[in-house]
Structures are given as structure tokens and as C-alpha cells.
N, CA, C and O atoms as CSV, one atom per row, in Angstrom:
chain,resi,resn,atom,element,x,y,z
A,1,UNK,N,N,113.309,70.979,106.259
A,1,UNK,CA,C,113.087,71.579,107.552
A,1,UNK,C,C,112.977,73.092,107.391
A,1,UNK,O,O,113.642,73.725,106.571
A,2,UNK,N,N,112.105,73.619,108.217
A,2,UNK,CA,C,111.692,75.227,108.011
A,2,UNK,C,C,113.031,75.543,108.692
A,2,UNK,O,O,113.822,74.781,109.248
A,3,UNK,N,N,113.073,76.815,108.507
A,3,UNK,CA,C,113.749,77.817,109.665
A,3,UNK,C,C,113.217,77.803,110.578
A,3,UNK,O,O,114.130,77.586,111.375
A,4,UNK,N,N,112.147,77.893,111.262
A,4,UNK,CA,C,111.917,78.074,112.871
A,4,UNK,C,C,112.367,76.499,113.304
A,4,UNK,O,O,113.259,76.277,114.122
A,5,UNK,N,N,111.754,75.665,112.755
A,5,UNK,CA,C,112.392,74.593,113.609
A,5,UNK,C,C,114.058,74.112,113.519
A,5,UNK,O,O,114.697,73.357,114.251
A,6,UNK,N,N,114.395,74.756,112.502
A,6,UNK,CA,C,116.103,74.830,112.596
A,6,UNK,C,C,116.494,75.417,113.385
A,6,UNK,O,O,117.545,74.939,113.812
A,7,UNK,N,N,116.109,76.522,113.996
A,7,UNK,CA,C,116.622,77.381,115.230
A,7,UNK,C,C,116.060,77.061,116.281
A,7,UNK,O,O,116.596,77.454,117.317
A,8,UNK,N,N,114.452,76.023,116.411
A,8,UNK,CA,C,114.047,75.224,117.671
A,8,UNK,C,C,115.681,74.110,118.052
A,8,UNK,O,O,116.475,74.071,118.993
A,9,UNK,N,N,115.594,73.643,117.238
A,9,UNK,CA,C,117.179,72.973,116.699
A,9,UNK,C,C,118.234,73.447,117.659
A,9,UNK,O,O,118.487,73.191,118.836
A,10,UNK,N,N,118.752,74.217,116.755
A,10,UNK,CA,C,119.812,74.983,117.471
A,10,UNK,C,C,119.843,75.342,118.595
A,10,UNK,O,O,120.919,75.478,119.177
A,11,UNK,N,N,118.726,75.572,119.154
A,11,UNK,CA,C,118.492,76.573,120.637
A,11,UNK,C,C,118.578,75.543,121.244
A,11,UNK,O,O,119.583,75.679,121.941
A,12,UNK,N,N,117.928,74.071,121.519
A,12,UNK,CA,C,117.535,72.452,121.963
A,12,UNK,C,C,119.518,72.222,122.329
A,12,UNK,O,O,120.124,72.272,123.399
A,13,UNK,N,N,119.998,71.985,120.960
A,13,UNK,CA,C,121.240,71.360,121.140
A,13,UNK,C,C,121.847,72.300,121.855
A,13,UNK,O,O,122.199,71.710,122.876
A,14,UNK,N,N,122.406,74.162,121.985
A,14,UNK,CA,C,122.994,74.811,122.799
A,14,UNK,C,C,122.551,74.871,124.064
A,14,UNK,O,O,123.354,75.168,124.949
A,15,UNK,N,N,121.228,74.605,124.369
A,15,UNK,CA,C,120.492,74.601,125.490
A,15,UNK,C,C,121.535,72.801,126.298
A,15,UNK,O,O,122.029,72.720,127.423
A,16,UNK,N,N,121.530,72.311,125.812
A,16,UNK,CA,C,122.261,70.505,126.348
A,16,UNK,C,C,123.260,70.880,126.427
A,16,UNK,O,O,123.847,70.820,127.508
A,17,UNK,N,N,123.957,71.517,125.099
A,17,UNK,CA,C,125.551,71.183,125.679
A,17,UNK,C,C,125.709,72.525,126.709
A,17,UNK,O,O,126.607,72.339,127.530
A,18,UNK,N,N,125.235,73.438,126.800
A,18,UNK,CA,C,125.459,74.408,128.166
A,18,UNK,C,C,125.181,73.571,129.274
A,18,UNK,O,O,126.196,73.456,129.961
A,19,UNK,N,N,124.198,72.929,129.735
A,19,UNK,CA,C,124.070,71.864,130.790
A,19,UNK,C,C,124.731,71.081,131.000
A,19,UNK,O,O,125.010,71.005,132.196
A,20,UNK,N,N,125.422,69.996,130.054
A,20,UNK,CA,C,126.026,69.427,129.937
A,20,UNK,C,C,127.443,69.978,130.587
A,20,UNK,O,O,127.970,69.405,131.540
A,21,UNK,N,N,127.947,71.045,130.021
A,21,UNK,CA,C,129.316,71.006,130.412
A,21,UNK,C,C,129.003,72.430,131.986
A,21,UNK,O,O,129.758,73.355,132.282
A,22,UNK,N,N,128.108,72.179,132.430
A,22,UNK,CA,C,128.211,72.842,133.726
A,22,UNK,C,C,127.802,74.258,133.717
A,22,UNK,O,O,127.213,74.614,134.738
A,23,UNK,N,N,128.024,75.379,132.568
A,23,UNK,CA,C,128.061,76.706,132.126
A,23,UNK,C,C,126.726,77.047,132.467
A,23,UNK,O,O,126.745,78.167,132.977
A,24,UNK,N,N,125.700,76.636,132.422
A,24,UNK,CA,C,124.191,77.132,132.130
A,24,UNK,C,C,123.959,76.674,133.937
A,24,UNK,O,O,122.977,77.337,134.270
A,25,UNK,N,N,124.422,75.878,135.136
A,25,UNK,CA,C,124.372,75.738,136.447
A,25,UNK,C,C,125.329,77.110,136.840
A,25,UNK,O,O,124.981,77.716,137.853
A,26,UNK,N,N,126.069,77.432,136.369
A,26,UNK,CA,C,126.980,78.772,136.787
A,26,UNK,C,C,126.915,79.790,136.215
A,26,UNK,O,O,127.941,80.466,136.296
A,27,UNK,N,N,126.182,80.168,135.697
A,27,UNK,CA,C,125.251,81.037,135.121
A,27,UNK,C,C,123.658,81.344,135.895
A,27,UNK,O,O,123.000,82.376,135.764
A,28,UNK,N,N,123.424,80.584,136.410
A,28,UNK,CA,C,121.883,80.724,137.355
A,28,UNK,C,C,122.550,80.884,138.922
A,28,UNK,O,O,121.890,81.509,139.752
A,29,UNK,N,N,124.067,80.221,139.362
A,29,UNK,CA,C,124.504,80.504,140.432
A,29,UNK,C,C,124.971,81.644,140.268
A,29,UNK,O,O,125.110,82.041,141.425
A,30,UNK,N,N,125.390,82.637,139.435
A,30,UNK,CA,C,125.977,83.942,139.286
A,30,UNK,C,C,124.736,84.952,139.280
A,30,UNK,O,O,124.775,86.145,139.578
A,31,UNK,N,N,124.036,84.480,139.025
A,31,UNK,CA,C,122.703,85.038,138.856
A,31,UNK,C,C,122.098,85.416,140.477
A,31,UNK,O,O,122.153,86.459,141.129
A,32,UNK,N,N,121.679,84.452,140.694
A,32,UNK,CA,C,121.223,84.237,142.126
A,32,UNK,C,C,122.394,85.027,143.362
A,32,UNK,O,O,121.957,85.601,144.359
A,33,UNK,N,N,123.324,84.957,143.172
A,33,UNK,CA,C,124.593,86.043,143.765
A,33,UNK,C,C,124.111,87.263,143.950
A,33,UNK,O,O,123.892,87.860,145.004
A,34,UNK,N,N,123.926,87.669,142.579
A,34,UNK,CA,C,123.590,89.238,142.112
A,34,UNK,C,C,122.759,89.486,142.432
A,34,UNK,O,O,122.753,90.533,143.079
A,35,UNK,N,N,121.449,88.773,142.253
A,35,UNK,CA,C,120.282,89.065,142.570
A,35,UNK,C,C,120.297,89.591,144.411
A,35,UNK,O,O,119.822,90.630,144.869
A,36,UNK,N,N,121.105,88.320,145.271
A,36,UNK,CA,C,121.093,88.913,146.613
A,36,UNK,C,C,122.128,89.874,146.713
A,36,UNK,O,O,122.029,90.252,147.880
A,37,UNK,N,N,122.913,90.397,146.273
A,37,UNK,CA,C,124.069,91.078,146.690
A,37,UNK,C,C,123.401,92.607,146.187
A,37,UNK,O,O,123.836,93.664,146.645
A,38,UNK,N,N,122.524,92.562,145.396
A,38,UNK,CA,C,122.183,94.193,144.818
A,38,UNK,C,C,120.913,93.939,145.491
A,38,UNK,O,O,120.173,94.511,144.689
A,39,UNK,N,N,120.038,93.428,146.512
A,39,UNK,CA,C,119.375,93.409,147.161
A,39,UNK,C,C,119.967,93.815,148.841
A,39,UNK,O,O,119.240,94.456,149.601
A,40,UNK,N,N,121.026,93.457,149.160
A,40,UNK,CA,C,121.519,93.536,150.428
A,40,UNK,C,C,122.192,95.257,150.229
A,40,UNK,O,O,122.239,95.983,151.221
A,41,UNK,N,N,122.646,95.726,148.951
A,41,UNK,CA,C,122.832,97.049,148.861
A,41,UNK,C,C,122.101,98.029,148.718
A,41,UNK,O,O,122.313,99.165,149.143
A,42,UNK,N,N,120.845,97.503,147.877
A,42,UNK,CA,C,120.077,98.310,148.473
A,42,UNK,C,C,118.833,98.972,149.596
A,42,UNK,O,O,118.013,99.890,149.572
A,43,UNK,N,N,119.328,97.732,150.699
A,43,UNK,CA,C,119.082,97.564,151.591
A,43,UNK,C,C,120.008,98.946,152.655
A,43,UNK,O,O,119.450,99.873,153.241
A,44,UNK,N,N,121.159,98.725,152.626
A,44,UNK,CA,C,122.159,99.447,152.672
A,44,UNK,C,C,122.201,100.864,152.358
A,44,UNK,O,O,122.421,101.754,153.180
A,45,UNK,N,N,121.909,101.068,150.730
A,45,UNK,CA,C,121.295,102.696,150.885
A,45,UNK,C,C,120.320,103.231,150.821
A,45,UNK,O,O,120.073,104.211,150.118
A,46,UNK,N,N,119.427,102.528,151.732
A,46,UNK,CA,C,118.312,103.099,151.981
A,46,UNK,C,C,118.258,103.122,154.040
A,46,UNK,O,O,117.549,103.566,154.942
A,47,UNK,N,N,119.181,102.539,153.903
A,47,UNK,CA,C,119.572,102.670,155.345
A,47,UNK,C,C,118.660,101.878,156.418
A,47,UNK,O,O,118.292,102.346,157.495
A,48,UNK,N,N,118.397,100.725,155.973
A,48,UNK,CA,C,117.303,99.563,156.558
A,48,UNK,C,C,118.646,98.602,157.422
A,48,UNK,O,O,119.828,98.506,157.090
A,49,UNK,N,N,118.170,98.192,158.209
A,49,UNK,CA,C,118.951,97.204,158.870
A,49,UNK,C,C,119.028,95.923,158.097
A,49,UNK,O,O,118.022,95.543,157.498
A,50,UNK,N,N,120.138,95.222,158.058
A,50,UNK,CA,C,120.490,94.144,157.028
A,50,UNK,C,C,119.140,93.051,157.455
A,50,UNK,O,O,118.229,93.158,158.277
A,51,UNK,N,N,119.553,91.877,156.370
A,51,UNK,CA,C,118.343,90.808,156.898
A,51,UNK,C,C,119.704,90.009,157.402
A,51,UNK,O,O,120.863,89.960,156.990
A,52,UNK,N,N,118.756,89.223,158.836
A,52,UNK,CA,C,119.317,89.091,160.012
A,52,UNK,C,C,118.019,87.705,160.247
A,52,UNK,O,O,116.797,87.662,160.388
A,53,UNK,N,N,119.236,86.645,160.177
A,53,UNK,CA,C,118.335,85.276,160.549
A,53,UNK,C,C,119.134,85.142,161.931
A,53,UNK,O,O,120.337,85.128,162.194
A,54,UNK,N,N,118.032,85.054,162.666
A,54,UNK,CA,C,118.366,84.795,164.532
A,54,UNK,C,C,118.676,83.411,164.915
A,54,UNK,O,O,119.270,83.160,165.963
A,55,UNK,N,N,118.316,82.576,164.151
A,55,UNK,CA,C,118.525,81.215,164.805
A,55,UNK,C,C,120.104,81.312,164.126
A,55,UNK,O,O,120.866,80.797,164.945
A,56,UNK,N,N,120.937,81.835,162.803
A,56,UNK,CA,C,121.927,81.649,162.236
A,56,UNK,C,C,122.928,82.324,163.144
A,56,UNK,O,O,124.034,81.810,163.314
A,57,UNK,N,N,122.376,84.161,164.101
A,57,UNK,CA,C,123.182,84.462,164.594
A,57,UNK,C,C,123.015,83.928,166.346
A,57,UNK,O,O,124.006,84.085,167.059
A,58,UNK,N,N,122.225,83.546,166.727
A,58,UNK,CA,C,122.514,82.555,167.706
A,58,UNK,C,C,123.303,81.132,167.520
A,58,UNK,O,O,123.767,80.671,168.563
A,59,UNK,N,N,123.474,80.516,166.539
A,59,UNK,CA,C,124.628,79.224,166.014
A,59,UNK,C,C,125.654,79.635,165.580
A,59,UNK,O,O,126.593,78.905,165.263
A,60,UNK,N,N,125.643,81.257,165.468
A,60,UNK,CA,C,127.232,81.245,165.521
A,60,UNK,C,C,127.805,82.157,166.365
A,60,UNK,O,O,128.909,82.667,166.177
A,61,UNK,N,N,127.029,82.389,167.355
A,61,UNK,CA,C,127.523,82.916,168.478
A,61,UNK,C,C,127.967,82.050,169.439
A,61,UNK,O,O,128.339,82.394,170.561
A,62,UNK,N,N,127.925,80.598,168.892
A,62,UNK,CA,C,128.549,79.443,169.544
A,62,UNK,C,C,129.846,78.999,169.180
A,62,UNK,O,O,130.141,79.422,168.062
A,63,UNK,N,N,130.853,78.211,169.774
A,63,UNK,CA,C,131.772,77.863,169.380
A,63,UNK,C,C,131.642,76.494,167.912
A,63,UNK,O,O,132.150,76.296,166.809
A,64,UNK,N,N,130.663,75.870,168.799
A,64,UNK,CA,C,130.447,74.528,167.394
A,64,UNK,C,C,129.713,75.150,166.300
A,64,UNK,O,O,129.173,74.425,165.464
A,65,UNK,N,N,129.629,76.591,166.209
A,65,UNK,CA,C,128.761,77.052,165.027
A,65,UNK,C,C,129.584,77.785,164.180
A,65,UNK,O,O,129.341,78.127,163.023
A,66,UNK,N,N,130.541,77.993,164.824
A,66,UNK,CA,C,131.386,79.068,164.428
A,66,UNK,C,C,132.083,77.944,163.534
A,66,UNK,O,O,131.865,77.922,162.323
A,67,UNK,N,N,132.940,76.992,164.155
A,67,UNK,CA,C,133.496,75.602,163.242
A,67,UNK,C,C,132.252,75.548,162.119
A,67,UNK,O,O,132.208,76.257,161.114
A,68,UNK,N,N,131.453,74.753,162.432
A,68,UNK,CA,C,130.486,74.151,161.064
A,68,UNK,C,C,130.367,75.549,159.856
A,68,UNK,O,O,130.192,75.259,158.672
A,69,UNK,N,N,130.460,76.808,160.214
A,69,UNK,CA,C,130.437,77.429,159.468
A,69,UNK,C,C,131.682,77.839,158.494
A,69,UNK,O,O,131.756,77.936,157.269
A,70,UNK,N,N,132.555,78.023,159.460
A,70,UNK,CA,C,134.196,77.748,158.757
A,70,UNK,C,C,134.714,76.930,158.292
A,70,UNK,O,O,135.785,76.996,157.690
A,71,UNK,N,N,133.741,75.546,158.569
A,71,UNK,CA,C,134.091,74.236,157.368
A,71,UNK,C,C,133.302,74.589,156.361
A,71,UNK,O,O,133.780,74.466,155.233
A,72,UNK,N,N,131.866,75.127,156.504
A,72,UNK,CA,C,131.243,75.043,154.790
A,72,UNK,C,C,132.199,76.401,154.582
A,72,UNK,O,O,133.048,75.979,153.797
A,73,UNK,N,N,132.475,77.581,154.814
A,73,UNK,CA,C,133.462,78.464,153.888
A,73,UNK,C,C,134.308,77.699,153.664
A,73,UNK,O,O,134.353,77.766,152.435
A,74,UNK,N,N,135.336,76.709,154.070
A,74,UNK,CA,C,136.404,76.307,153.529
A,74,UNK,C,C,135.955,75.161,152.018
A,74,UNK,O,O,136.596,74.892,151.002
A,75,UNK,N,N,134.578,74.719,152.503
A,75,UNK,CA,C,134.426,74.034,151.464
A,75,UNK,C,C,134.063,73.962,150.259
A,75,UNK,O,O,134.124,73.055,149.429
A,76,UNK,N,N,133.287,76.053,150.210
A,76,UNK,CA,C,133.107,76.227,149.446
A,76,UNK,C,C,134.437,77.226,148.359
A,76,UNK,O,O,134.384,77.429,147.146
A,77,UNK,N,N,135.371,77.615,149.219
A,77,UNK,CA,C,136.496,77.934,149.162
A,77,UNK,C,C,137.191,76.771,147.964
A,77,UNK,O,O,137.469,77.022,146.791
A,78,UNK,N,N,137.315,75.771,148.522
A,78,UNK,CA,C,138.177,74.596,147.945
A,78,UNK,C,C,137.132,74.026,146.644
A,78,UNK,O,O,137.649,73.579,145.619
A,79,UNK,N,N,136.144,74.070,146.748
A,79,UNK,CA,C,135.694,73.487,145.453
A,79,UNK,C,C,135.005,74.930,144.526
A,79,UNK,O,O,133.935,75.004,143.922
A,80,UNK,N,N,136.111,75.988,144.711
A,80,UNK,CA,C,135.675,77.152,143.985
A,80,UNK,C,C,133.718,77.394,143.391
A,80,UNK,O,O,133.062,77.312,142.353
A,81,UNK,N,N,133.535,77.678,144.682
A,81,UNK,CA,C,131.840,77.659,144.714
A,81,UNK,C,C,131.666,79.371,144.946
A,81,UNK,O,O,131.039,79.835,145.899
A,82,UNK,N,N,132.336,80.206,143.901
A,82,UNK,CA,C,132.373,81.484,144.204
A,82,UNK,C,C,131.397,81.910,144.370
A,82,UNK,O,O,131.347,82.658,145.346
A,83,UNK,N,N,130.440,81.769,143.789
A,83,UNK,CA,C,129.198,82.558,143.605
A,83,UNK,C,C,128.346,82.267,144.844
A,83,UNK,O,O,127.800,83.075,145.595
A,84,UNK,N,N,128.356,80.792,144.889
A,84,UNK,CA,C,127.700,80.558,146.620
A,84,UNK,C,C,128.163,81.233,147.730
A,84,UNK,O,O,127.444,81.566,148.672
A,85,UNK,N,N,129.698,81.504,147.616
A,85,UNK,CA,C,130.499,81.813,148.462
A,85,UNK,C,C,129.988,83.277,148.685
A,85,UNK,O,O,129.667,83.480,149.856
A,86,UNK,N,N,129.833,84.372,147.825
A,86,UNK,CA,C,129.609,85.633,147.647
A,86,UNK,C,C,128.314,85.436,148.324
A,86,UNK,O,O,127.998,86.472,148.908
A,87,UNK,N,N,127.390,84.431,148.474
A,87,UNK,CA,C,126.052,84.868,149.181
A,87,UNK,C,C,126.420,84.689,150.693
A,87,UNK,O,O,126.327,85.519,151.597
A,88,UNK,N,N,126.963,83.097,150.749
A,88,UNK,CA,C,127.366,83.011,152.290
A,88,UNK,C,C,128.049,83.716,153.025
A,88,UNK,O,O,127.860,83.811,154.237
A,89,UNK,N,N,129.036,84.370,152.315
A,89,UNK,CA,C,129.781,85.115,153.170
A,89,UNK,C,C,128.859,86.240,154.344
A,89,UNK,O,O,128.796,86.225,155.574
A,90,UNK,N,N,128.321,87.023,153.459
A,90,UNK,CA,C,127.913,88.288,153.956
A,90,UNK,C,C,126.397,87.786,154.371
A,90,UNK,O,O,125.788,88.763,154.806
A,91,UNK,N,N,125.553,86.560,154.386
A,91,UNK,CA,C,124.782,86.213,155.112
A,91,UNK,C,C,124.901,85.831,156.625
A,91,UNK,O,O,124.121,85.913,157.575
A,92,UNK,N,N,126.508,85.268,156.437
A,92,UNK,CA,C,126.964,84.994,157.910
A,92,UNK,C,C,128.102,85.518,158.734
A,92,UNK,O,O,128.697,84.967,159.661
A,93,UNK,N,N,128.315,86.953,158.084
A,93,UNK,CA,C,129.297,87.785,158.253
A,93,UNK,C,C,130.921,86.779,158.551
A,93,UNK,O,O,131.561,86.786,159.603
A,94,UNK,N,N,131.229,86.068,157.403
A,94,UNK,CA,C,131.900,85.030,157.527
A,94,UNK,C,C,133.348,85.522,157.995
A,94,UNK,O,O,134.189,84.829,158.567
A,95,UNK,N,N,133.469,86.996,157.596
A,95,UNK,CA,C,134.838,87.453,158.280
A,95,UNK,C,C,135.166,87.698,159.478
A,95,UNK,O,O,136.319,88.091,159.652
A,96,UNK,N,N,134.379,87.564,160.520
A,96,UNK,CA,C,134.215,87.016,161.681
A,96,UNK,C,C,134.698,85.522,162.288
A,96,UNK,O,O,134.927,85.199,163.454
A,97,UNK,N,N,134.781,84.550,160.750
A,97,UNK,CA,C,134.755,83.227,160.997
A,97,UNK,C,C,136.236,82.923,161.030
A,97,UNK,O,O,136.577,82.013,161.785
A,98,UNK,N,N,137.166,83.542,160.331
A,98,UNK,CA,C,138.650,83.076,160.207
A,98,UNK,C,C,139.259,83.992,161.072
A,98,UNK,O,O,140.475,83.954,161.255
């Protein structure tokens, strides 16, 4: 076997077992975090008004919206979904919610 396909090799099998044990899904969710969170800041200093979904802040300007939303934070809370959590929060100004 050459070297390049020994390291096609290598890259194949680290590429599975990262999938495999979850690391390489929380790694693209940490990703995707960052990506919106240094987007919403620099939103912020440039002094633009945040992004603002109307149908989200009309459903939770309701009482049954306000619940459904404080169950998915709790749920993402409890099954340590940090990285999701870091987007939802500040998409739905969730500190409002508890």
C-alpha cells in the first residue's frame, strides 16, 4: 500500500470513529453556534437592529408560546444541547422565558 492511500486510510477510519462516537455532530453544532453568535455581534457593532422573526415574536407574546418555548429551553437544558441552546436563547430572547 502507497502512502497516500494509507492516509486515505487513516483519514476514512478517524473520519467513522468521530461519527460514531458523536464528536464530529458536536463539532458542526459548535460550529453553527459561532457562526450565528459572531454574526448577531456583529450585527450589534455596527449598530443594525437584531434579526427579528415576527411570527416567533408574536408566539411569544402569548401565554401558550411563552410555555412551548420554556419547554424546548428546558429540553434543551436537560439533554445538555449547549450549543443549540446558545443559538436559541438569544433568537428568542429566552431570558424573558423563566
Amino acid at each position: 500500500m502507497s502512502a497516500a492511500e494509507d492516509d486515505t486510510e487513516l483519514r476514512d477510519l478517524l473520519l467513522q470513529n468521530l461519527e460514531n462516537s458523536g464528536v464530529l455532530q458536536k463539532l458542526k453544532a459548535q460550529m453553527r453556534a459561532a457562526v450565528f453568535l459572531a454574526m448577531e455581534e456583529q450585527d450589534r457593532i455596527e449598530n443594525k437592529s437584531p434579526l427579528v422573526n415576527e411570527n416567533l415574536k408574536k408566539c411569544l407574546n402569548t401565554k401558550d408560546g411563552r410555555v412551548v418555548a420554556g419547554l424546548v429551553l428546558d429540553f434543551l437544558q436537560v439533554f445538555d444541547l449547549d450549543f443549540t441552546l446558545s443559538v436559541f436563547e438569544p433568537e428568542t430572547n429566552a431570558v424573558s422565558l423563566n
